[in-house]
N, CA and C atoms as an extended XYZ file, in Angstrom:
123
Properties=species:S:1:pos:R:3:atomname:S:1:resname:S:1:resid:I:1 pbc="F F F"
N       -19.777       14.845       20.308 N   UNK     1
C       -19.619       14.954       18.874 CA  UNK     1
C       -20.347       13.786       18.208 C   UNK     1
N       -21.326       13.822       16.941 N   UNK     2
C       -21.582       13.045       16.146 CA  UNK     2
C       -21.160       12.667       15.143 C   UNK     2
N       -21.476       11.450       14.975 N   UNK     3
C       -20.825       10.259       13.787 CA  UNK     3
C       -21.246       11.073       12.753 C   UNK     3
N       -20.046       10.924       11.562 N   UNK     4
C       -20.230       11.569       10.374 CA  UNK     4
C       -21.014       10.374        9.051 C   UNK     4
N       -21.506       10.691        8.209 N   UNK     5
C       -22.209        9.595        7.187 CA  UNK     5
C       -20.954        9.869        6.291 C   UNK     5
N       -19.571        9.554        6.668 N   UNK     6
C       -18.920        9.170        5.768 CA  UNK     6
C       -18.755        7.730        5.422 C   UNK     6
N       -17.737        7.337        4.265 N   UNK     7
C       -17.418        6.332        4.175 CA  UNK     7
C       -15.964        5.998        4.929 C   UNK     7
N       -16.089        4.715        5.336 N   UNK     8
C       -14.007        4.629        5.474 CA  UNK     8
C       -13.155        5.078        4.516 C   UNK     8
N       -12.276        4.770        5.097 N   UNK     9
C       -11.370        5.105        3.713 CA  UNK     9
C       -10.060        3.742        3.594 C   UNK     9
N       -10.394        3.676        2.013 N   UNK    10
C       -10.316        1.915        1.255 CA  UNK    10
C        -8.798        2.422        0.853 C   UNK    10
N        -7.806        1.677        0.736 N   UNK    11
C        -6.722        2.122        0.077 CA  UNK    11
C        -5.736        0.719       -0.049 C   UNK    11
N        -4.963        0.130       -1.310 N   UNK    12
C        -4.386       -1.031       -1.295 CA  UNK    12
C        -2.778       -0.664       -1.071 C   UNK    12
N        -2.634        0.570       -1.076 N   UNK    13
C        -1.395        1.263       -0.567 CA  UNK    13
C        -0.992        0.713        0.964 C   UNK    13
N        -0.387        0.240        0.691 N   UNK    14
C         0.264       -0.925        2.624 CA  UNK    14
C         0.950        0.739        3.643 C   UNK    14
N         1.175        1.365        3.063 N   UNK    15
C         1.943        2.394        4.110 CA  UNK    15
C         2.131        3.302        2.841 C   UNK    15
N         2.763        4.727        3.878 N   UNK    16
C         3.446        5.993        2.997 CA  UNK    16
C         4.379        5.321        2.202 C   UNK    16
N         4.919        6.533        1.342 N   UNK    17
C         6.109        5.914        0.175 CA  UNK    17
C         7.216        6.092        0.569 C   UNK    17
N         7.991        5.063        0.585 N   UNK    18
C         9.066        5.344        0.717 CA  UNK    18
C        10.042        6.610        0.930 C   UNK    18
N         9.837        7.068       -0.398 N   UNK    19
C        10.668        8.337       -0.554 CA  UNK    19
C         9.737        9.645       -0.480 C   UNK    19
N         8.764        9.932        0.313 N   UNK    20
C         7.477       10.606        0.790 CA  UNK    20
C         8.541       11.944        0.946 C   UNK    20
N         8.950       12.203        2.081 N   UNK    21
C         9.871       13.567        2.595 CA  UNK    21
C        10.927       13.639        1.800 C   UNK    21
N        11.514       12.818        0.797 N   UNK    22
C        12.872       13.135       -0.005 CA  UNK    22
C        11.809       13.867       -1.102 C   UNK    22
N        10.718       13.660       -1.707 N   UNK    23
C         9.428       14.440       -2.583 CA  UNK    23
C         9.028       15.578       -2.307 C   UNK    23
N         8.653       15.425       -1.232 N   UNK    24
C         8.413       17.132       -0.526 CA  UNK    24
C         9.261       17.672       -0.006 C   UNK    24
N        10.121       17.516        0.068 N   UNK    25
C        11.521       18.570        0.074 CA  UNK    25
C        11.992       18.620       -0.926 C   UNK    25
N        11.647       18.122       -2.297 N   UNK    26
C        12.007       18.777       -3.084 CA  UNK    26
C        10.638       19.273       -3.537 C   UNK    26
N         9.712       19.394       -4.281 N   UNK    27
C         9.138       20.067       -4.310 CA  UNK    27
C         8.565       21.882       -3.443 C   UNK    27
N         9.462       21.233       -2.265 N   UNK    28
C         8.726       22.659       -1.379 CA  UNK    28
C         9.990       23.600       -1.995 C   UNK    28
N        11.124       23.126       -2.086 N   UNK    29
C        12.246       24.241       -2.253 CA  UNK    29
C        12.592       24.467       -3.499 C   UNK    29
N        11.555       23.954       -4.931 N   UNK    30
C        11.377       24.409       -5.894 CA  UNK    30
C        10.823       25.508       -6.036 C   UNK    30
N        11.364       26.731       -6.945 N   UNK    31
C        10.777       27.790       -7.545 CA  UNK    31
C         9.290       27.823       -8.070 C   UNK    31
N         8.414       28.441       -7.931 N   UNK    32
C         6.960       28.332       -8.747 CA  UNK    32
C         7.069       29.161       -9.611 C   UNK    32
N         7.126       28.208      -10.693 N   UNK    33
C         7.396       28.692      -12.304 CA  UNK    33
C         6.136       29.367      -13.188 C   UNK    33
N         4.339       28.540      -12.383 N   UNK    34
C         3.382       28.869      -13.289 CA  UNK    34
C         4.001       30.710      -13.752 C   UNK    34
N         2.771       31.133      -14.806 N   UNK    35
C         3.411       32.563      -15.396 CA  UNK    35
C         2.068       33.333      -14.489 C   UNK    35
N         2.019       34.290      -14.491 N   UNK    36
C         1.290       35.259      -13.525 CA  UNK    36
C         0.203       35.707      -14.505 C   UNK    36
N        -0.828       35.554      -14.681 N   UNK    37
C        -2.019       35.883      -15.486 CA  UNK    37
C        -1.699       37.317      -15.824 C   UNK    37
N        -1.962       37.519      -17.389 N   UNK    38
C        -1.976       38.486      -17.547 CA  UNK    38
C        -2.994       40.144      -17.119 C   UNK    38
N        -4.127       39.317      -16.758 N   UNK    39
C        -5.021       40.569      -15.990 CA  UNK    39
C        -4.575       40.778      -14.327 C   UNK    39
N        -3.676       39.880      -13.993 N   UNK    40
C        -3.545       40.157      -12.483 CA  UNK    40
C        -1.751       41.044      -12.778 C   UNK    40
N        -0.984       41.078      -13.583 N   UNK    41
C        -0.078       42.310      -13.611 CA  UNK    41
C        -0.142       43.371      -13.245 C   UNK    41
């Protein structure tokens, strides 16, 4: 496999957040509220 011409990746964030999985568990077991386009009805 060859080296990609990316860059690293820079971040001043020391680690994940704290409350990372208490966020996405709630978000995942929220309802999706957007409204349904009216040409796709």
């Amino acid at each position: 496999m060859t080296d990609a011409n990316s860059r690293s990746i820079v971040s001043n964030q020391p680690s994940l957040h704290e409350k990372l999985d208490e966020i996405v568990l709630k978000h995942l077991s929220a309802e999706f509220k957007k409204p349904i386009a009216e040409h796709t009805q």
